[in-house]
C-alpha atoms as one frame of an Amber mdcrd trajectory, in Angstrom:
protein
  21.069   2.976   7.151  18.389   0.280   7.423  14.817   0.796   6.575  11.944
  -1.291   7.832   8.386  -0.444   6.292   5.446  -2.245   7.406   2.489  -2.013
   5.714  -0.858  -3.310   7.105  -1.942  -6.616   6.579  -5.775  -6.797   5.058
  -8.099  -9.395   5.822  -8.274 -11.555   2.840 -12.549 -11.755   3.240 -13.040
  -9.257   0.578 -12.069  -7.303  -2.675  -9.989  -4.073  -1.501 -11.595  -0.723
  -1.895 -10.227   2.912  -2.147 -10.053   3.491   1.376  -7.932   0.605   1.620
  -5.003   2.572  -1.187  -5.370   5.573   0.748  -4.190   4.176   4.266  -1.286
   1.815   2.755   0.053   4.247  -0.215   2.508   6.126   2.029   4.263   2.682
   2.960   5.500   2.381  -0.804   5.956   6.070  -1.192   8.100   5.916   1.877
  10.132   2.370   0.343  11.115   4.227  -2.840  12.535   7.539  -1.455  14.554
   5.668   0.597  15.949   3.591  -1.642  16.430   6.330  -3.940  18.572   7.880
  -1.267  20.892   4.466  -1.074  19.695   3.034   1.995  19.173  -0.778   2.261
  14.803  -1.049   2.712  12.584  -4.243   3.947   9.031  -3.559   3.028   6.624
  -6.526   4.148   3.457  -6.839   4.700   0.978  -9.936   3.132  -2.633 -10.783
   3.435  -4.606 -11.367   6.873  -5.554 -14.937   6.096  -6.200 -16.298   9.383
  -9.869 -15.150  11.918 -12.616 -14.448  12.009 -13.772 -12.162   9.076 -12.394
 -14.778   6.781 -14.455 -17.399   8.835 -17.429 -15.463   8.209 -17.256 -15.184
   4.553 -16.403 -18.885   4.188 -19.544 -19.658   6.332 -22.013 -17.190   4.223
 -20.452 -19.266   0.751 -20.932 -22.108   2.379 -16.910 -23.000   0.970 -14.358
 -23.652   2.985 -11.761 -20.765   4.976  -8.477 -21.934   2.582 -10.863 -21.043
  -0.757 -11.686 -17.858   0.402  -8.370 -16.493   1.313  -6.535 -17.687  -1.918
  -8.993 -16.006  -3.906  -8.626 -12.663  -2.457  -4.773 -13.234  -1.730  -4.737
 -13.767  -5.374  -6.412 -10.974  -5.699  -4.486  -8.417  -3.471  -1.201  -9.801
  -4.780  -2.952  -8.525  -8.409  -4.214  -5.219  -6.978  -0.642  -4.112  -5.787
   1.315  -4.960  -8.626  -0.343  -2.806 -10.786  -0.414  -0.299  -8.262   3.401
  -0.662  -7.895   3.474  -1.511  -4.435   7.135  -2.204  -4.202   6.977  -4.676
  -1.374  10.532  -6.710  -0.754   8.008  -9.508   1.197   4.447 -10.031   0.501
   3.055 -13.245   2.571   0.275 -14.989   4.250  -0.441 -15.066   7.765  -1.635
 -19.132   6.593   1.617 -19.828   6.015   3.845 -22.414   7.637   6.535 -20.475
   8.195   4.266 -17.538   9.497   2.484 -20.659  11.694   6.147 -21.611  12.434
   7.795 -18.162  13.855   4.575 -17.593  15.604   4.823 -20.497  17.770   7.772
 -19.832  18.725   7.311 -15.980  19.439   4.035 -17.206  21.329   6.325 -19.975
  23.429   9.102 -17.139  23.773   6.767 -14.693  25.633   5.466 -17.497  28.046
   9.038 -18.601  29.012   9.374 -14.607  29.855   6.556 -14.321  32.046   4.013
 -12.215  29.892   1.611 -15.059  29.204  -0.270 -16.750  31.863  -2.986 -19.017
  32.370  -6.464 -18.298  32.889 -10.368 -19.430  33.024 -13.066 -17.125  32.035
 -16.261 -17.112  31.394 -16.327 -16.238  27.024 -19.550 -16.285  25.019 -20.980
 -19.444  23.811 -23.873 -19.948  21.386 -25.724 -22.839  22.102 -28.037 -22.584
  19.023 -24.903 -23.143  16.965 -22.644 -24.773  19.582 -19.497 -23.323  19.832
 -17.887 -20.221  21.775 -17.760 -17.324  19.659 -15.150 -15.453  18.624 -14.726
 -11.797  19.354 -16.000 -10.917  15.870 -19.100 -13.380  15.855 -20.377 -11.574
  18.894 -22.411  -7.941  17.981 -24.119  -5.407  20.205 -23.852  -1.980  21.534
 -21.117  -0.342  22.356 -21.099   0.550  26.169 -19.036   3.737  25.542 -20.787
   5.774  23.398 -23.438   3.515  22.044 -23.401   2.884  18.491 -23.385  -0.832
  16.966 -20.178  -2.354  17.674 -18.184  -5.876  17.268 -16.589  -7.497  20.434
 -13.358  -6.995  19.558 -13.542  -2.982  18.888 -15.836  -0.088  18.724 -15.143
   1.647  15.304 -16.970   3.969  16.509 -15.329   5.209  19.290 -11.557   3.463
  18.548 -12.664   0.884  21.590 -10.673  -2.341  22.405 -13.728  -4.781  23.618
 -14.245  -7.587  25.455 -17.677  -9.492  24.049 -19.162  -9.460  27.665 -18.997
  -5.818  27.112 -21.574  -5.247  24.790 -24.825  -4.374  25.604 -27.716  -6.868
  23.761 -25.447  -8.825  22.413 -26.065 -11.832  19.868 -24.194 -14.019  18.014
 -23.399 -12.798  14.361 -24.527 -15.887  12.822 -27.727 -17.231  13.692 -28.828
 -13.980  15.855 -29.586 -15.235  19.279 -27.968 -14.085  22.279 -24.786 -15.772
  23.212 -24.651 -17.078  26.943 -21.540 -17.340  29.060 -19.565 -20.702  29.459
 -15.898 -21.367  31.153 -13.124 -22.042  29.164  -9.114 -21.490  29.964  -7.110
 -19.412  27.866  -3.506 -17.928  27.950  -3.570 -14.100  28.408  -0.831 -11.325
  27.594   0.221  -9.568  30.458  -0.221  -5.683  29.294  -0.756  -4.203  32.670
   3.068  -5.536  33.393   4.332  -3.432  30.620   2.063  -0.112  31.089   5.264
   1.965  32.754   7.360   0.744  29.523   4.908   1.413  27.140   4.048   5.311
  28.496   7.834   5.833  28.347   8.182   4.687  24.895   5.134   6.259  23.737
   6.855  10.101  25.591  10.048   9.215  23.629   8.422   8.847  20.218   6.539
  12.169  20.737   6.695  13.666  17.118   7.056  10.714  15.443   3.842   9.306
  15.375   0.312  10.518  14.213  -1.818  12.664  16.028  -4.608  10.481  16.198
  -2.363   7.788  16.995  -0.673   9.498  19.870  -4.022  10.713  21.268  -5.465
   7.453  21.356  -2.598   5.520  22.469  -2.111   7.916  25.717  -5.988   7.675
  26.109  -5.748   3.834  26.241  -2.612   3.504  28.845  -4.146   6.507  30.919
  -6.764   4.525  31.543  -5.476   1.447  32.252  -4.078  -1.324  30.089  -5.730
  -4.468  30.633  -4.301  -8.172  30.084  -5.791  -9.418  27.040  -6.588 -13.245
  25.751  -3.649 -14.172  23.551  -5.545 -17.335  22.535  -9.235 -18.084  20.988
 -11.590 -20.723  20.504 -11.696 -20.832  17.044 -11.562 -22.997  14.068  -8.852
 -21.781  11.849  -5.601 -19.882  12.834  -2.052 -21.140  14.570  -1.832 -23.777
  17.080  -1.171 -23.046  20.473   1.775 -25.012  20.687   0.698 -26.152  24.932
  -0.144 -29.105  25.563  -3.890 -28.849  26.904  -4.523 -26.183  24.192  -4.354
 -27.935  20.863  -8.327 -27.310  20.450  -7.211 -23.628  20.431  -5.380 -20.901
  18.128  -3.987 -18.100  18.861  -5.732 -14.712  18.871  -5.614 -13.495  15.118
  -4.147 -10.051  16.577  -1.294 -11.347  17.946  -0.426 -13.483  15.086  -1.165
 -11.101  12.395   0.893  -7.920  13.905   3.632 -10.842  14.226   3.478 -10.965
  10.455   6.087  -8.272  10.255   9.004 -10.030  11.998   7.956 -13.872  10.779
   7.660 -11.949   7.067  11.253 -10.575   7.959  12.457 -13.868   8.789  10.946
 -15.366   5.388  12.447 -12.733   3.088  15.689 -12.943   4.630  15.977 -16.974
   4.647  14.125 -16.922   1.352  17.587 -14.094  -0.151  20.018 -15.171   2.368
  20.039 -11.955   3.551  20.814 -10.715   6.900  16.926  -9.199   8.535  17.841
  -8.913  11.806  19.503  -5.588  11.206  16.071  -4.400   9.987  14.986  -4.855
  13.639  17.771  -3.499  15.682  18.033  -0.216  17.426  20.154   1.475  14.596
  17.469   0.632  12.630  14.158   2.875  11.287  10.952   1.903  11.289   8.180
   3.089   9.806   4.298   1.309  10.497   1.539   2.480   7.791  -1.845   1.545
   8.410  -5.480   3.126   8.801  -6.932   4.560  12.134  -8.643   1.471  13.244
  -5.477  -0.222  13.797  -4.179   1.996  15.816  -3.727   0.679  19.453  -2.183
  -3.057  17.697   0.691  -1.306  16.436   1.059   1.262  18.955   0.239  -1.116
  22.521   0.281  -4.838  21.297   2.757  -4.947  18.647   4.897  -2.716  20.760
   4.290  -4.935  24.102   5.121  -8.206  22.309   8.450  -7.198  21.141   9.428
  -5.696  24.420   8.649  -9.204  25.618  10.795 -10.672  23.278  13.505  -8.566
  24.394  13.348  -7.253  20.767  15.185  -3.456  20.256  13.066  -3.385  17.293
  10.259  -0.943  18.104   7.901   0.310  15.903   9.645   4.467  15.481   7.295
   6.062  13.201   3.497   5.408  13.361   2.351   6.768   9.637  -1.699   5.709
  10.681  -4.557   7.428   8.298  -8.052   8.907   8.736 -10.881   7.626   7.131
 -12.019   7.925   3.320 -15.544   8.855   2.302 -16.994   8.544  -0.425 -19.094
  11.198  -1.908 -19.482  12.434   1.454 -20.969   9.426   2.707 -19.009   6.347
   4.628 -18.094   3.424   2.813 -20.200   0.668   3.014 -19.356  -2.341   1.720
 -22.430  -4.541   2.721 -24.295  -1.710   0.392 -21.829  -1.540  -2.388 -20.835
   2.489  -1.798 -17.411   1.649  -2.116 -15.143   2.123  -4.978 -13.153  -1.267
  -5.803 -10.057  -1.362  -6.430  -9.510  -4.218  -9.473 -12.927  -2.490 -10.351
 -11.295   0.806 -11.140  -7.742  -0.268 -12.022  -9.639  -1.645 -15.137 -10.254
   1.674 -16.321  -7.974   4.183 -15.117  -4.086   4.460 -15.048  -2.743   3.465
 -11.340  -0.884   7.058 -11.626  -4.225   8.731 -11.187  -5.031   6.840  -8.387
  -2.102   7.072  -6.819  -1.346  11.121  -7.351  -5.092  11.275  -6.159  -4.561
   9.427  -2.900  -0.751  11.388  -2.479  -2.441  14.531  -2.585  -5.544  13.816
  -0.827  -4.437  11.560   1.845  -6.191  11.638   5.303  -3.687  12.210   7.419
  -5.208  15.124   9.701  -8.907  14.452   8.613 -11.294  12.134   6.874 -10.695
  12.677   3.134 -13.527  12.136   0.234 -13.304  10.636  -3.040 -15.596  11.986
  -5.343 -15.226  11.131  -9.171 -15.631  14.713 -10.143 -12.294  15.509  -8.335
 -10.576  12.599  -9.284 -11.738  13.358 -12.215 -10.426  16.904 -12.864  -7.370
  16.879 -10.800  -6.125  14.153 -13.530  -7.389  16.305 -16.559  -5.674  19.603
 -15.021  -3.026  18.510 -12.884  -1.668  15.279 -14.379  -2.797  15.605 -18.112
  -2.935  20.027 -18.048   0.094  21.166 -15.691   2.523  17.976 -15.624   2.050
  16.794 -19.107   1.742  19.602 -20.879   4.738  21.959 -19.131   6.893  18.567
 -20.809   5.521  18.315 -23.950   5.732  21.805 -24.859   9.237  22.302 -24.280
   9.894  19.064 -26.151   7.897  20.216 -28.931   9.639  23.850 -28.624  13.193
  22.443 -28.640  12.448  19.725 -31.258  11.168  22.128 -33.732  14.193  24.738
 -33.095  17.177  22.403 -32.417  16.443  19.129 -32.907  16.157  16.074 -30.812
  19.280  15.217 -29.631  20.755  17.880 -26.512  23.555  17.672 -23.836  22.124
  19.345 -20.901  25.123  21.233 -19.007  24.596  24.691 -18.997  21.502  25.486
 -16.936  19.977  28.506 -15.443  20.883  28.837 -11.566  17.939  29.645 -10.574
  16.480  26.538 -11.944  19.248  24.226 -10.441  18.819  26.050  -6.964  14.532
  25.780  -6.784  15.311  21.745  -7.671  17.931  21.523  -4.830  15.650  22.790
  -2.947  12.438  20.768  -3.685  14.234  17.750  -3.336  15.043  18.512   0.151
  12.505  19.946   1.503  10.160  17.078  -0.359  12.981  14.785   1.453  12.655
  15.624   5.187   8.498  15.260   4.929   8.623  12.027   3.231  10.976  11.030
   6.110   8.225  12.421   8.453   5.739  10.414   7.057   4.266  13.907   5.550
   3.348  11.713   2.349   0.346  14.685   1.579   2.440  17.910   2.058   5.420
  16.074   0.336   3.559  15.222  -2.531   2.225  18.781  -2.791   5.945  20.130
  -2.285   6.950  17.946  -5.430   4.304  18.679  -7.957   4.981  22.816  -6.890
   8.176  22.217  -9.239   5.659  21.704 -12.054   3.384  24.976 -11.360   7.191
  26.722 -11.107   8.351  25.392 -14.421   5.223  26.307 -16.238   5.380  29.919
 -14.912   9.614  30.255 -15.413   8.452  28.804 -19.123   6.008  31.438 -19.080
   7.950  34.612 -17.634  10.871  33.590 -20.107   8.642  33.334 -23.260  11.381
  31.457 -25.340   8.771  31.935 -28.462   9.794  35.711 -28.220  13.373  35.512
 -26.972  14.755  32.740 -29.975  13.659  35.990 -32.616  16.178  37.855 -30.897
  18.686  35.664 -29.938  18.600  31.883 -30.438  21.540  30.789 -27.733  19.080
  32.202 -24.951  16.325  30.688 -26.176  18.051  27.488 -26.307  19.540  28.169
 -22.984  15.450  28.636 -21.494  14.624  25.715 -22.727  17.258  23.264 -22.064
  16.701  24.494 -18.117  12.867  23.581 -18.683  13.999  19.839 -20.186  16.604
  19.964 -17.047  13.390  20.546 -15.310  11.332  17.838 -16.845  14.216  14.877
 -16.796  14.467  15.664 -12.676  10.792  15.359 -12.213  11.319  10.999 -13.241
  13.263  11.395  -9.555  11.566  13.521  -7.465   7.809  12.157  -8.785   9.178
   8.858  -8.819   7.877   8.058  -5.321   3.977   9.336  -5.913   4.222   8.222
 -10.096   6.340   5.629 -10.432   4.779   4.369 -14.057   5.075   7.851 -15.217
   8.731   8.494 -13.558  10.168   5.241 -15.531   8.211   6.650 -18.591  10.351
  10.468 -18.467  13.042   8.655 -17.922  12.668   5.815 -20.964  11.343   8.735
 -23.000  14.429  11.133 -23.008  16.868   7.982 -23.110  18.323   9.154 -19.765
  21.060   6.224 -18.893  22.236   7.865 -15.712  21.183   5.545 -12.493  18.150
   7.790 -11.051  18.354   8.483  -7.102  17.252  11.088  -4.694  19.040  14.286
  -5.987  19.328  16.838  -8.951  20.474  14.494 -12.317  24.950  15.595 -11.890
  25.694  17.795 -15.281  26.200  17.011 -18.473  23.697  14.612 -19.274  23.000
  13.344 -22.028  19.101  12.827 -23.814  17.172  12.540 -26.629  13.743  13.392
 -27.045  13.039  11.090 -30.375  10.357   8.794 -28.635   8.362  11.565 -26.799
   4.465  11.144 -26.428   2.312  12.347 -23.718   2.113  10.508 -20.230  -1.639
  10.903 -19.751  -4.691  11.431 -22.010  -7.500  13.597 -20.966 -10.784  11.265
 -19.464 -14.097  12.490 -20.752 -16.193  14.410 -18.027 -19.161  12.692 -19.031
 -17.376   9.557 -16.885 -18.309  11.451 -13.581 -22.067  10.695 -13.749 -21.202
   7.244 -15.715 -19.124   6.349 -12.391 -21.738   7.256  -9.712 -24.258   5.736
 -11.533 -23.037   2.322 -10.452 -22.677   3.249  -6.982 -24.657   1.275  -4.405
């Protein structure tokens, strides 16, 4: 089977923050299951060089768009590898071939009828003499009133037009925008509504709750054509004659980053991507809430208008993350930066954090004291320590060498059974309650070590004893596959540590196997608690 796995694409305007792991974490987790079960993945996804955020930064640095992005591409690209993002294709949307593919996508979808011409009125600032772009313009939201850009609410979840906003001013210099007439090319959404409500009915299950919610709210209400073109400095041509002053509207280009990132990868490996994007193909699209209704009505709308079978099938979109029970603020440094913290802390803990707290019904909050303690007693106290101290048991009795192939039933059935069940909710795009299904193999090997109390058996009889604790090192080689998704740097380390040569995948380790436990240390080391009040001390 073919996999595709499309992770969001952030704006390269800024260093990436906790909130930012949270909402693209299941994308990897969901890459490495599969290929652990066998089946041929494409994960892409790349930095959001192009628009207006990036525009903005430049502007406030007074440098120019180009220096900004490479920084922070540089910087993502950084970020992820030591996270172990696993990504087969990581681009830029500045690219040529991305500029490329998306001219001819955008020149596709006019030849099919579902971009036309038309003049509006957009916002203009005369103070600083140019139209504005969506994210220059600010205001109030006219739906439910809080301060609001004019592309989105993120608020409310809002797609905006500018001229929506109430008081509105211009981002930059602060005065209020006025109106001036200008012709753009617009994507014809309303054409598609019928489509889009069907494929939204068939996909019932499949994708989020809040995804589903506010994608029927949106085509309930009416989709509206929206400008697939901007006047705007940086970004990709419109390839019209008439339009060359113009590029086309960062949202269209950017969600387009998944198929022009396909095409890349697969002329880059001489590999075959267009089976990643037909019907017999999966799909899965991870992002956070506020990018909802671009891969759920615009991402979705384009490819039907491409005549694509490639459809996005499982929508995998996040809640927010807090952060000490406040919001994340970036402009007041209450965030928690990523290359910040990867400095100090083993990408593990982040990432078991994250697995096990991920927002995927509700907003979820970081706080250092749980992050904290869940390493020291879940990671360090429950994980390491139900490993190390039947390595240090066996070791002592029976030396470091073993062949593992006689092994308690009970033991083999509970790991059938884990990896299963901890299967069929990754495939779900349950990355939370599969991550707790996984790590509730540890808890049962501590308490079978427990109930079996080999320390008192081996007076008694030694071949028991040996036979308890060769299931509990059956246990502990297993847990490098079944963690392996959530831990990867930890998984590779079981594995390297008990010399395990078999090829790991997405099932029980096949009896005998073979191990030795002469290079065993422990995965994790406790962190001090006096780091909790160290770490919010240099919040905000």
């Amino acid at each position: 089977m073919s996999v595709f796995i499309g992770g969001a694409w952030p704006y390269a305007n800024g260093s990436l923050h906790v909130g930012h792991l949270a909402a693209l974490l299941p994308g990897d987790i969901l890459a490495r299951y599969h290929r652990l079960k066998g089946e041929d993945v494409l994960y892409v996804s790349g930095s959001d060089c192009n628009g207006t955020p990036i525009e903005i930064r430049a502007h406030q640095e007074g440098v120019k768009v180009r220096d900004i992005a490479d920084r922070y591409h540089q910087e993502f690209l950084d970020c992820f590898q030591k996270l172990g993002f696993s990504y087969d294709q990581y681009g830029r949307t500045d690219s040529a071939n991305h500029h490329q593919e998306v001219q001819k996508i955008f020149l596709t979808l006019k030849d099919n009828g579902f971009l036309y011409e038309k003049t509006t009125e957009e916002t203009f600032c005369l103070h600083c003499d140019r139209f504005l772009p969506d994210r220059f313009v600010e205001g109030t939201c006219p739906n439910c009133n809080e301060k609001a850009r004019g592309d989105q609410c993120d608020g409310c979840g809002t797609i905006l037009d500018p001229r929506e906003l109430i008081d509105r001013h211009c981002k930059l210099c602060g005065n209020p925008p006025s109106l001036k007439e200008t012709a753009h090319f617009y994507l014809a959404l309303s054409l598609l509504e019928e489509e889009l409500k069907d494929y939204l009915n068939k996909n019932k299950g499949k994708w989020r709750e809040n995804a589903e919610a506010l994608t029927r709210r949106y085509i309930n209400e009416g989709l509206h054509d929206r400008a697939a073109t901007r006047d705007i400095g940086t970004g990709v041509d419109v390839p019209v004659e008439g339009y060359n002053d113009k590029k086309i509207y960062v949202w269209i280009e950017a969600v387009s980053g998944y198929l022009t990132g396909s095409i890349e990868w697969g002329e880059k490996h001489e590999r075959d991507w267009r089976k990643f994007w037909d019907k017999e193909a999966v799909s899965y699209y991870v992002h956070g809430k506020d990018n909802i209704p671009f891969h759920t009505i615009i991402w979705p709308a384009i490819l039907k208008g491409l005549n694509s079978d490639g459809l996005p099938d499982w929508i995998v979109s996040s809640e927010y993350v807090t952060l000490e029970k406040k919001k994340i603020s970036t402009s007041k440094d209450w965030a928690v930066w990523l290359p910040d913290v990867l400095k100090d802390y083993h990408p593990d803990t982040l990432r078991y954090y994250f697995s096990a707290n991920y927002p995927d019904k509700r907003d979820a909050d970081f706080s250092w004291r749980e992050f904290i303690l869940k390493h020291n007693s879940e990671l360090v106290g429950s994980l390491g320590n139900f490993i190390q101290r039947t390595v240090k048991f066996y070791r002592k009795e029976f030396g470091e060498s073993a062949v593992l192939e006689t092994i308690d039933p009970i033991v083999v059935r509970e790991l059938y059974t884990v990896f299963r069940q901890t299967g069929e909710l990754i495939e779900e795009g349950e990355c939370r309650k599969a991550a707790k299904r996984a790590f509730e193999i540890v808890r049962w090997g501590n308490k079978y070590f427990d109930d079996k109390q080999p320390w008192r058996v081996i007076k008694e009889d030694r071949n028991e004893a040996r036979f308890i604790l060769e299931s509990c090192l059956y246990i502990s080689i297993n847990l490098s596959q079944l963690l392996s998704p959530f831990i990867p740097f930890s998984a590779e380390e079981i594995l390297k540590q008990f010399q395990i040569k078999e090829t790991a995948s997405w099932e029980p380790f096949i009896l005998p196997v073979e191990i030795n436990t002469e290079g065993q240390k422990p995965l994790f080391t406790r962190i001090p608690i006096e780091r909790i009040e160290l770490e919010r001390a240099k919040l905000g």
